[in-house]
Every structure is written in structure tokens, then in C-alpha cells.
N, C-alpha and C positions, 0 to 999 in steps of 0.2 A: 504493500500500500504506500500511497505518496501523501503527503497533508502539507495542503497548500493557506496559506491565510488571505484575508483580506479587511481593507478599511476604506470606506463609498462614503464620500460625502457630497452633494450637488444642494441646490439650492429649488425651491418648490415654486413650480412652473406658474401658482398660482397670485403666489404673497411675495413670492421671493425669499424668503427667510432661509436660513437653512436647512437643508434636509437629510437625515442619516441613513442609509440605510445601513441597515443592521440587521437584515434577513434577506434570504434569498428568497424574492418573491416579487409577484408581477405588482402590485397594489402598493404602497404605503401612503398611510395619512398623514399630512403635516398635523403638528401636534399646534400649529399657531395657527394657520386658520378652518383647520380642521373640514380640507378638502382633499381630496384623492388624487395621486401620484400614477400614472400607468408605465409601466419598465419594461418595454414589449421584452419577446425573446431575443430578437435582433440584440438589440442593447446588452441584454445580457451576456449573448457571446462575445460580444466585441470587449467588455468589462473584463470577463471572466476566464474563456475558453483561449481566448488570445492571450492574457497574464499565464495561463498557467502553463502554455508552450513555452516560454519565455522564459518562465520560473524551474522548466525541469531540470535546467542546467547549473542552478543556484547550488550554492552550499546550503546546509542547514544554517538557519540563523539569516541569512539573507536576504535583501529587499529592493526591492526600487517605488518612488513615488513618480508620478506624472499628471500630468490634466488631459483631458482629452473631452471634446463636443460632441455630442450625437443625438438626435433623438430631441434634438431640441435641450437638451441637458449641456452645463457645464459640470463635469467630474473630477472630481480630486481624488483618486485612487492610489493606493500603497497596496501592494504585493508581495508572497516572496515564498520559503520554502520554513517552515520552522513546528513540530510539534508539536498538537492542542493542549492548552495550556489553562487553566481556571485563572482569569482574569483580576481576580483578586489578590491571589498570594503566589502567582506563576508555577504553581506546582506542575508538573507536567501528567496528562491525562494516559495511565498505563496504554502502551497498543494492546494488551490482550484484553481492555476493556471492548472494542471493534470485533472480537471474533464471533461474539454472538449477541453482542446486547439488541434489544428488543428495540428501541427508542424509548425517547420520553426524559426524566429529570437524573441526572447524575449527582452524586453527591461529590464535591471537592476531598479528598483521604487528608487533606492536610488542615485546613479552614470551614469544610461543610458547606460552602459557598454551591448553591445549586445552578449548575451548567444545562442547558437543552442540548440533550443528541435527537436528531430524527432521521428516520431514511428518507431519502428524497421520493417529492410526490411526482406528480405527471409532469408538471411546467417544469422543476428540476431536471428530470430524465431526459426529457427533450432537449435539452440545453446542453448538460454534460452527462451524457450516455452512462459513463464507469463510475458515478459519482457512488460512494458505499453508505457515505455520513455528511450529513451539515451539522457543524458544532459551533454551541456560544453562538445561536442568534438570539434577538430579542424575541420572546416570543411573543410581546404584544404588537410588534408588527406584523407579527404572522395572524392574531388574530383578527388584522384590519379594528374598524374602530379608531377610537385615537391612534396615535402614534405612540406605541412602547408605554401607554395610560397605566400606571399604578398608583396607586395611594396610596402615602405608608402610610401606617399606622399607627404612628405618634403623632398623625397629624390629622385624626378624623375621629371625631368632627370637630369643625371651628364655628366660634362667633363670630358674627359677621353682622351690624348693625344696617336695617335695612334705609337705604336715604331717601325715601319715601315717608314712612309711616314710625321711624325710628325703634320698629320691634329690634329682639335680637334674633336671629336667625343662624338656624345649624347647615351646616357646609360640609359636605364631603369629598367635594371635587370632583362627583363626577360629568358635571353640564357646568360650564360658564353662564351658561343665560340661566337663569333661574325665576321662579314666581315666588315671589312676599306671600305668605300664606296668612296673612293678615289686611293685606290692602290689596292684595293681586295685581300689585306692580310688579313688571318685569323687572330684575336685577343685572345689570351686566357684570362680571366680579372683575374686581382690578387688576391690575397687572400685578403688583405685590405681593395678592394676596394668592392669584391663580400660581404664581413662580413658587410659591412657597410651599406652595399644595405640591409642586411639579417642578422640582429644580430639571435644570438646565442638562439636557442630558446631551452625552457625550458619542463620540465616534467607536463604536465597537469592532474589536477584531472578533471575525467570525473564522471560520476552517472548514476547509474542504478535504474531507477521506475519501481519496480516487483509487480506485479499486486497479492499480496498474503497478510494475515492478518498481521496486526502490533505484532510485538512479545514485548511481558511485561517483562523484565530483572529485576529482585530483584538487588536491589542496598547491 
């Protein structure tokens, strides 16, 4: 097996803001204005299938960043050749965990930090044929919806004084626009308060488990 990484970041066709992607998948919702991203297949081999010809020549550990337009996208992509890894404490994810796991949630052996492995679905397959595993993507972009939308938990629910009718109102985050359940005035919530709900997330490395031989790089 060969395991490829990657980090997608463009900017949303719709708002402009930035965009992560952090799953391999045709759909992501900007988390800012909370409209729909399309990433045909095209795009994706050109991202993807093309990095990873690129990449088989790489040593372990290796990388390269570039930009590239297409599809109406500008892209800032980083690629390269390096072992999955739990994001949190870099531990490295065993390979005899790939010989049979099922999919679904891995636990980290070092930190407990929970990683997604999945086998690839239809739109994957069509894309990159020997793909075995996709690891460490978001999976709230996989579930569409917001973008990568979680709530902690230390942060639900909030007070949020309504500037209408001055109730106080409980907040969970999950809808921006809200109804006063006291005045049934619409609420827009602030930027302050929705960022708080929703820090600022970041560019994720995900990986690719290609079902193809180990390549030997002369150091």
C-alpha cells in the first residue's frame, strides 16, 4: 500500500470567504454563508490523481505546495508521500490497522483523539480506482449541512439577550437566524457570538490508502 496526504484550501464560489476542504467529496458547504460548493470529478482528478503520480516518487516525509485554477476555483494544495498520522499528537496510525478494519471511528493508541477511516464510496472509486482508505477527513463535511458544524459542549447552550423584546434566550448554534420565542422577532446572531459557538477552523490533512506497491526512493 502507498499513503498519500493532502491539504485543499480555495475560497467559496459564492461569498468568497475561504473554503476547506477537508473530505473527499463532490458537495461542501461554506460554513459562512452557508451555501453549496460543487467539486465535479474532473476537479478532482486534476487535484488529486495528478498529485499522487507526482508524489510516487517522493520520499517519505515529503511535499510540495502549488496553486492551480480550474473549475472556476483558485486552489492552494500541498501534497506528498508520508504515513497517517492522528492529527493531534502525530502518532503514527499502525498499517496492520488497513488489513481488515471495517471503517468508521479509530481511536488514537497514544491521545484517544478519534480519527474517521472509510472505504471509498462511488464518486471516490470513480476518481481513484485502487483507493483502499480515506483517513482524517472531516466528517461533517461529509455529512453536507454546514461545513464540518459541531458544537462543543462547553458551549451549549448560551444567553443571548434578545434586541427586540430584551428576553434572554438559549442558543445552541445550531441556525444563525433564529425566532425570539417571546416576540417572534427574527434574531440574526452576531459574529462574536456565532465565532464562539464555531471557532475558526482550520486546513486539515486528510490521506489517501492506495491499494498499489510500496515504491523504494534512493535517498
Amino acid at each position: 500500500m502507498q499513503t498519500y496526504f493532502f491539504e485543499l484550501l480555495t475560497a467559496c464560489m459564492n461569498c468568497g470567504n475561504p473554503l476547506l476542504i477537508n473530505a473527499f467529496t463532490g458537495k461542501i458547504t461554506c460554513e459562512h454563508c452557508q451555501k453549496d460548493n460543487y467539486i465535479s470529478a474532473k476537479l478532482w482528478r486534476g487535484m488529486v490523481v495528478d498529485s499522487m503520480k507526482e508524489a510516487r516518487k517522493y520520499n517519505e516525509g515529503q511535499k510540495h505546495s502549488l496553486k492551480m485554477f480550474s473549475g472556476g476555483y483558485q486552489i492552494t494544495l500541498t501534497f506528498g508521500r508520508r504515513k497517517s498520522r492522528c492529527a493531534k499528537c502525530q502518532t503514527m496510525i499502525p498499517d496492520n490497522v488497513y488489513d481488515s478494519f471495517e471503517g468508521g471511528d479509530y481511536k488514537c493508541t497514544q491521545c484517544a483523539n478519534v480519527i474517521l477511516i472509510r472505504k471509498p464510496d462511488k464518486f471516490v472509486q470513480e476518481i481513484v480506482p485502487d483507493a483502499k482508505y480515506i483517513v482524517a477527513e472531516d466528517s461533517g463535511q461529509l455529512n453536507t449541512n454546514i461545513q464540518g458544524i459541531e458544537i462543543p459542549i462547553a458551549a451549549k447552550p448560551v444567553i443571548f439577550t434578545c434586541p427586540a423584546c430584551a428576553a434572554n434566550l438559549e442558543i445552541d448554534g445550531t441556525k444563525r437566524m433564529i425566532k425570539c420565542q417571546y416576540c417572534d422577532a427574527s434574531v440574526y446572531l452576531p459574529d462574536d457570538l456565532w465565532f464562539e459557538l464555531h471557532p475558526a477552523r482550520t486546513v486539515d490533512r486528510w490521506y489517501i490508502i492506495n491499494n498499489e506497491k510500496e515504491v523504494v526512493t534512493k535517498e
